[in-house]
Every structure is written in structure tokens, then in C-alpha cells.
C-alpha positions in Angstrom: -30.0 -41.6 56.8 -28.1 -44.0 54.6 -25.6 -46.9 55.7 -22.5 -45.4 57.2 -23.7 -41.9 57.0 -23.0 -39.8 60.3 -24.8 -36.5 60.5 -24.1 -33.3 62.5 -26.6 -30.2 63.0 -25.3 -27.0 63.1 -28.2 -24.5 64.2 -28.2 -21.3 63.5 -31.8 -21.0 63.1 -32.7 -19.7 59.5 -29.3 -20.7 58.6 -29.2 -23.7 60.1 -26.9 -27.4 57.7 -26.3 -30.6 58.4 -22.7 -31.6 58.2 -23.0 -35.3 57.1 -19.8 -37.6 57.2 -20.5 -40.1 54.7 -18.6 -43.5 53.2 -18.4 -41.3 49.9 -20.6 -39.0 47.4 -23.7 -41.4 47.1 -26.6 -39.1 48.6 -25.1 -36.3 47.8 -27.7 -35.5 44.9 -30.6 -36.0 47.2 -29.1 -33.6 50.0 -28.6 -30.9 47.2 -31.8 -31.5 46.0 -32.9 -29.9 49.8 -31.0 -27.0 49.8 -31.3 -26.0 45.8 -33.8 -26.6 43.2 -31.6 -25.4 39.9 -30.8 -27.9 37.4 -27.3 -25.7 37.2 -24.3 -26.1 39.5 -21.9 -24.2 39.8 -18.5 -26.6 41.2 -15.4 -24.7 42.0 -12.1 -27.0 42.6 -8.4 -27.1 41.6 -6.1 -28.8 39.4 -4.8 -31.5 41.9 -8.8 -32.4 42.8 -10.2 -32.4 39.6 -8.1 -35.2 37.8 -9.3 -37.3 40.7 -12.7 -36.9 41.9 -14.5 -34.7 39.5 -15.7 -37.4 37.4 -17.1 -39.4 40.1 -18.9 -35.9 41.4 -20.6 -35.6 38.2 -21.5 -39.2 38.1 -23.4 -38.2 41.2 -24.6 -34.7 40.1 -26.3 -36.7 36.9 -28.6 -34.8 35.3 -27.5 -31.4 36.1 -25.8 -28.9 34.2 -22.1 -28.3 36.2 -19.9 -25.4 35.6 -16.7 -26.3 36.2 -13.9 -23.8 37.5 -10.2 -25.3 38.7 -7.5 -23.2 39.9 -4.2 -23.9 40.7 -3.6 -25.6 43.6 -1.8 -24.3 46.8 -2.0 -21.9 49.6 0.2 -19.5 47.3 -2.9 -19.2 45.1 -5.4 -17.9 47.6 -5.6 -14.7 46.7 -7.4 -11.6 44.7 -6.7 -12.7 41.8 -8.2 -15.9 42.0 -11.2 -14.4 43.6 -11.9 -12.9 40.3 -11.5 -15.7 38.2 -13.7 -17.8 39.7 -16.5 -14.8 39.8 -15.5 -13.6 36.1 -16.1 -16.9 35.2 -19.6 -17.4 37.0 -20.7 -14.1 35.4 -19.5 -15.3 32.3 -21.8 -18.3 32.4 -25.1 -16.4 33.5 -25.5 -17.6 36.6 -28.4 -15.9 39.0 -29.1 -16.0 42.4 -30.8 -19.9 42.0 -27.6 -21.1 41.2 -25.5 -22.9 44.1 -22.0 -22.9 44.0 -20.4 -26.1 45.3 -16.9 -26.3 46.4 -14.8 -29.5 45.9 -11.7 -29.6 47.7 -9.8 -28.6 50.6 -9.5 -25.5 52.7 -8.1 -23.1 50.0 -11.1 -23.9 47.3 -13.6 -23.6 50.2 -12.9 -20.3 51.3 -12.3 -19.2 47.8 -15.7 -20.5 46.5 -17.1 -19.6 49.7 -16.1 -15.9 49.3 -17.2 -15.8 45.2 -20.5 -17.4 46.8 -20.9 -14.6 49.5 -19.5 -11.7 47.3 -21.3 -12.3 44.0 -25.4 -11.0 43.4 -24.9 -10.0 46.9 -25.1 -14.2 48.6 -25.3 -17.2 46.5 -26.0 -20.9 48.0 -23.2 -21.7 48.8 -22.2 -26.0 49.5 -19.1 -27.8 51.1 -17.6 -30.8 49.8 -14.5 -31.3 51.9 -11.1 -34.0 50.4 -8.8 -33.5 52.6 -8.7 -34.0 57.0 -8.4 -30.4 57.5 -11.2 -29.1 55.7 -13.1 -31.7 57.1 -12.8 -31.5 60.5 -12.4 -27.7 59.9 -12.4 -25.2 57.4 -16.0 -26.4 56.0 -17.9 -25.6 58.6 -18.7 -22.4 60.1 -19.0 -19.9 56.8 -15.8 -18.1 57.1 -14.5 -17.4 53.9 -12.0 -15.3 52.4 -7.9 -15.1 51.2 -4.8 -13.5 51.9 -3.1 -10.7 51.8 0.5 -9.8 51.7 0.5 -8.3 55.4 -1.4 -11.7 56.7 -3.8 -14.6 56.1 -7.6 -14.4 55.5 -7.2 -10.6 56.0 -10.0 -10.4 53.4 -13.4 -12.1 53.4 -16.7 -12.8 54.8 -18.5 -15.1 56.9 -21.4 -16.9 54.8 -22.7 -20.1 55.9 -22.8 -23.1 53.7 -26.6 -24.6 53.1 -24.5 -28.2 53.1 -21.5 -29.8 54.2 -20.7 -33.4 52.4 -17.8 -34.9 54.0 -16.9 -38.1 51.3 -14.4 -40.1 53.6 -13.5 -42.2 51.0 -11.7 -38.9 49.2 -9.1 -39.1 51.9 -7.9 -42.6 49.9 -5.9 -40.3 47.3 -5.0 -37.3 50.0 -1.0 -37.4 50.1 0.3 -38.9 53.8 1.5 -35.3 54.6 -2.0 -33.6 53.7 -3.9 -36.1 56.1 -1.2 -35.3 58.7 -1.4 -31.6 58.6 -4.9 -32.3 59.0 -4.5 -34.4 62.3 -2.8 -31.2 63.8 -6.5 -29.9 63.7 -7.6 -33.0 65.4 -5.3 -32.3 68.7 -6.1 -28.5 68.8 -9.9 -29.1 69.0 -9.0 -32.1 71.7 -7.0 -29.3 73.8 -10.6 -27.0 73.4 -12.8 -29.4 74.5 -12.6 -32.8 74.2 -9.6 -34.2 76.4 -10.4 -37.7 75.9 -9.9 -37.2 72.3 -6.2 -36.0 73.3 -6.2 -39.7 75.1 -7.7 -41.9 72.0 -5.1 -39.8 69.7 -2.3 -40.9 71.6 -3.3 -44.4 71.8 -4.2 -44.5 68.2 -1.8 -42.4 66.7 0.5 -45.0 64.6 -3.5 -45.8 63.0 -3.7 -42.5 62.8 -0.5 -41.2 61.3 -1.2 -44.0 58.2 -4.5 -42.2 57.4 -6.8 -45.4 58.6 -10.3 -43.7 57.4 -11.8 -45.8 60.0 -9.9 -44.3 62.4 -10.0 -40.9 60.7 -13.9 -41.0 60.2 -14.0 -41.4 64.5 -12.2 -37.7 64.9 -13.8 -35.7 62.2 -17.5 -37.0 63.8 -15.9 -35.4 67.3 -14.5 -32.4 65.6 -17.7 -31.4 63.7 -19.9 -32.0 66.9 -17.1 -29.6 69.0 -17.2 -26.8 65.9 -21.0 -26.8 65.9 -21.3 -26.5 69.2 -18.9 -23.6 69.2 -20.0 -21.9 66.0 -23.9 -22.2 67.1 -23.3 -20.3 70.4 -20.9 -17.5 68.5 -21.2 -17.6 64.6 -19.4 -14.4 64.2 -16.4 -14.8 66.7 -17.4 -12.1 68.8 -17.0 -14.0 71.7 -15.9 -17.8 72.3 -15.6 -18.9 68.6 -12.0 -17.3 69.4 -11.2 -20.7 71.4 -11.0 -22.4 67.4 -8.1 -20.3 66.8 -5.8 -22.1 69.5 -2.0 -22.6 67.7 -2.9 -20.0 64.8 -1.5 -16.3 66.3 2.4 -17.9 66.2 0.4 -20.6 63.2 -0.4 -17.9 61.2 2.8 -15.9 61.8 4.9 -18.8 60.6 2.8 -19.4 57.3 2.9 -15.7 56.4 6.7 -15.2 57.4 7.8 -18.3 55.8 5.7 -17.7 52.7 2.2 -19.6 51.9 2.9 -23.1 50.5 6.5 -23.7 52.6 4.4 -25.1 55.6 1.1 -26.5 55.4 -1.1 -24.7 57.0 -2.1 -27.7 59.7 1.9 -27.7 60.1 2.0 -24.5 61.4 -0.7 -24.7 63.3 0.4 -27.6 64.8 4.1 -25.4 65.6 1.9 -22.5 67.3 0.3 -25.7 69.4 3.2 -26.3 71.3 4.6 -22.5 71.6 1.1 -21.2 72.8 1.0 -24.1 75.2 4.7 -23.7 76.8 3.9 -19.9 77.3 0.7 -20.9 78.7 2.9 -22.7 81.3 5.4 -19.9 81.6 2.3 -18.1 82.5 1.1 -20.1 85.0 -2.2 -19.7 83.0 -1.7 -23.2 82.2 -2.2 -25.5 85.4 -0.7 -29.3 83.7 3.0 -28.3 82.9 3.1 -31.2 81.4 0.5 -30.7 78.3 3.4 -28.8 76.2 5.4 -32.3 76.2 2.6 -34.4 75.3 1.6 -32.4 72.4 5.0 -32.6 71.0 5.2 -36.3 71.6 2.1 -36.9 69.9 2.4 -34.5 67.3 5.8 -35.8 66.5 3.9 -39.2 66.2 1.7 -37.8 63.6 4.3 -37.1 61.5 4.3 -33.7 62.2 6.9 -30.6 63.2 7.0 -29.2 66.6 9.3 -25.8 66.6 9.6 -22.6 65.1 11.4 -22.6 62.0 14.8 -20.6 62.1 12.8 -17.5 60.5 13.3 -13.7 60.9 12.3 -13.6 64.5 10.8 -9.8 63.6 9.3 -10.8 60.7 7.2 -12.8 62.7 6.6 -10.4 65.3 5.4 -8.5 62.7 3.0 -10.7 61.5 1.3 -11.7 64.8 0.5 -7.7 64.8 -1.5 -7.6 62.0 -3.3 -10.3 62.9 -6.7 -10.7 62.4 -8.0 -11.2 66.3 -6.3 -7.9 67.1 -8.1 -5.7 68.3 -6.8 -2.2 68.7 -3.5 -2.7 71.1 -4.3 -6.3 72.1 -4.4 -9.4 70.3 -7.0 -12.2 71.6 -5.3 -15.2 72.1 -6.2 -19.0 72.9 -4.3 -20.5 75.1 -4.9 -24.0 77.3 -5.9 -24.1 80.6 -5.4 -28.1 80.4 -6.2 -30.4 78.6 -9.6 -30.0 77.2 -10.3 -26.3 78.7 -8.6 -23.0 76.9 -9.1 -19.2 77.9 -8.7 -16.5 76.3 -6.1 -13.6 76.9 -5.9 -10.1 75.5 -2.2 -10.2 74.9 -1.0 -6.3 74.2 0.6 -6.6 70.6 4.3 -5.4 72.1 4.3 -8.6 74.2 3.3 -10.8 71.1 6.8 -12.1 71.0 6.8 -13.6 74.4 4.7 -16.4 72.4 8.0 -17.2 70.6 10.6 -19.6 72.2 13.5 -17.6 73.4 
């Protein structure tokens, strides 16, 4: 393992990666080299990523032939129609089943290469190369992939596991303030799951935190990626706990899709469902410290981040929470905290979904 380099196993026997949180891409051509034998890559990003760390990928990747598909940017562009492009365009190039397809970027490029990677000549090696906090500590690890629909988010996809995750922290140098931020909201959901002294070293770091410090950033996404692989090695399909990593997104995901994709960042409204999952939690009595709601909005109000619902169509969001992905038949499964470090999971009936909403 190289200087600086911080490596995670996720096992899943057969399909089993290492996560590895380096200083930036150097070893990143060796660690291909392990998963994937072609001399062709296939590297899927956008138009903000590109301009700024595509050269210095294929600096790394010297010697191999890359195919290059960018998209525009944004959660508003995660959807069919994108899809096809990027798989149009592989076919287009003559790919085959030898030929990886690497994903540079955040959340929306990974589940979009992700799901051209599952979909196309029926699974394709498939490799994560997170920029930005959220993907990082997230959405790069654990193979769902996928995009939206109209009637809700990730409605459509697969899972299918990366071979690779290469986590670059030195890419979070040209991530805007408020993309690192949304990110952070991540950070403190996976520190109400399971790791409640992470909820403590947030809020006595969180000024270092809130100004993207990649020491102090590097710190959280080891923690994250350790809690995830835990998680996703004991339930890689979310048939069972896996649910617990969806803590803030039933009233999240509502406020993206009501709002329309692109208004809030998706960390944002995660961060929003946080604090309303939390205070019904207490109205509950499900949750046993009354006082976790107000310590998540102080310190996610620290971060930089919003706390409430937005003033949007209260039944538009109603609606959305019912076509929500966790539901199942007349209930939705929903995370909420115990206390700090421990959630459960209820099987809320969909009629009662807007109890989650502040009155």
C-alpha cells in the first residue's frame, strides 16, 4: 500500500473490492491492472469533471486506449435519455465484455455508468472514481445504480457491484464549497447509524469541516466507507438492514422530486429529511434522546447546510413519499434513530407518510 493510501474491503465473496482512499490518482493504473486486463477503457464523466481532471486521469491511465463519454452535468440529467447515450456510444465504439467502464465523477455519473455497465452485454466491469464528498463517502460503494423517473428518484436501475473504488482526495481541491457541504450531510446520517462518536468529532470539527479541510475530510470518508461495507457486506441487496443507509431520504427524496432535481442538492435534502425523520422519531417516542433533532440542526446548520422543509406543495410531497422506492405494498420502510448511533426500522403505512412532515 502506497504513502497515504487508506484501504477498505468490502466482501461479498466472488464480488468482493477494495475501496482505497488515496492522496490522488497515482496507483490507480496498478489497481486497474487487478481487476481488468484490456488495454481499452471505457471512462464515463460530465462536462463540469472533465475540464478539470480528465487530463490528469489519462496521464495515469498512460498507455491505454480511453473512450471518453461526458454528459451534462446535474441531477436534472439523470435520466433515460442519458442512459442511452452513454450505451449508444459504447456500442458505437465496439466495446466487448473485456472492456471496463470507469466512472469519473460524482453520484449522478456513477449510477449512470454504473447502470450502462450492468445493462449492456448483459454486466460489464464496472470501476468507481469518486470527486466529490458524497459519492465518496456514499454513492460509490455498494453497486446500486440507476436514474430517475418522473414519479420518483432511482425508480429505475440495478444493483451491480464495482470491481474498484478509487477515492482521489485531492479532487475535492476544485469541488465547489456547497458540493463538499451537501456531502457532509452524508457524513452525519451515517454517524446517527452507527458511529455516534463520529456525531461528536463532527461537532467539534465542524468550522474545519464546513471549509472542506481534506485532512479533515479524508478522517470521515475512512469512517463512512468502513460503516457502508459493513452494512452492505451483511445485506448487498437491501432486503434487510441495508435499509438503515436510507435514514433522511423518504421526506429527502420527497423534497428533491417535489421541488424538481437540481433545486436542492441531493445531500441538502437529505440532510432536511435528517431532522424531520429525527423529530417524528421523538414525537414517537421511538427515539429515546429528545434532544438528537436539535443537535442535528445545530450542526448541520454549521456545515452550511439547510434544516426545514421547503415551503412546497405539502401533497405533492405526500405524493412522492408513496411512490417511494422502500415501499412495499401499503407500508413504506423507514429509518429512523433510536439515538445517536442506533436507528430502527419502521413499516410506516403509506396514508400516515405525512406525519414525517412538520405540521
Amino acid at each position: 500500500m502506497a504513502a497515504g493510501e487508506r484501504r477498505v474491503g468490502v466482501k461479498l465473496g466472488s464480488r468482493s473490492y477494495d475501496v482505497v482512499i488515496a492522496p490522488s490518482f497515482a496507483g490507480l493504473r496498478a489497481a486497474l491492472a487487478l481487476v481488468s486486463s484490456s488495454t481499452k477503457v471505457a471512462v464515463v464523466t460530465d462536462d463540469a469533471v472533465a475540464p478539470l481532471w480528465l487530463d490528469a486521469l489519462r496521464a495515469e491511465l498512460a498507455g491505454l486506449t480511453l473512450i471518453v463519454i461526458a454528459f451534462p452535468h446535474g441531477e436534472a440529467n439523470k435520466h433515460q435519455a442519458t442512459w442511452w447515450g452513454i450505451v449508444d456510444r459504447l456500442l458505437t465504439e465496439g466495446v466487448d465484455r473485456s472492456t471496463p467502464v470507469l466512472a469519473l465523477g460524482g453520484g449522478v455519473a456513477g449510477d449512470m455508468a454504473g447502470f450502462a455497465a450492468a445493462s449492456l452485454l448483459r454486466g460489464l466491469t464496472f470501476v468507481q472514481v469518486p470527486t466529490t464528498l458524497l459519492a465518496m463517502v456514499d454513492s460509490s460503494v455498494g453497486g446500486k445504480t440507476g436514474f430517475n423517473h418522473s414519479r420518483g428518484k432511482n425508480l429505475i436501475g440495478a444493483f451491480h457491484q464495482p470491481s474498484l473504488v478509487w477515492a482521489a482526495m485531492d479532487t475535492l481541491a476544485t469541488l465547489p464549497l456547497r458540493e463538499v457541504r451537501a456531502g457532509l450531510a452524508e457524513v452525519v446520517k451515517t454517524a446517527v447509524i452507527g458511529d455516534a462518536d463520529l456525531l461528536v468529532q463532527m461537532e467539534a470539527d465542524v468550522a474545519r469541516l464546513a471549509a472542506g479541510d481534506v485532512d479533515a475530510l479524508a478522517g470521515v470518508v475512512e469512517r463512512c466507507v468502513q460503516l457502508k461495507a459493513s452494512v452492505v457486506g451483511e445485506d448487498e441487496r437491501e432486503e434487510g438492514r441495508r435499509a438503515v443507509l436510507n435514514l433522511g431520504h423518504t421526506v429527502g427524496h420527497a423534497v428533491e422530486a417535489a421541488g424538481g432535481y437540481g433545486v436542492l442538492l441531493h445531500g441538502e435534502a437529505v440532510g432536511i429529511g435528517l431532522v424531520a425523520e429525527a423529530e417524528w422519531a421523538v414525537r414517537e417516542g421511538i427515539c429515546v434522546e429528545p434532544e438528537l433533532p436539535g443537535r442535528l440542526r445545530r450542526l448541520l446548520a454549521g456545515l452550511g447546510l439547510p434544516t426545514d422543509v421547503p415551503a412546497t406543495d405539502r401533497d405533492a410531497l405526500v405524493a412522492a413519499m408513496g411512490v417511494d422506492k422502500k415501499r412495499r405494498g401499503a407500508k413504506i420502510t423507514v429509518p429512523v434513530p433510536v439515538r445517536s448511533g442506533e436507528v430502527t426500522l419502521v413499516a410506516l403505512p403509506v396514508e400516515r407518510a405525512a406525519e414525517l412532515l412538520p405540521s
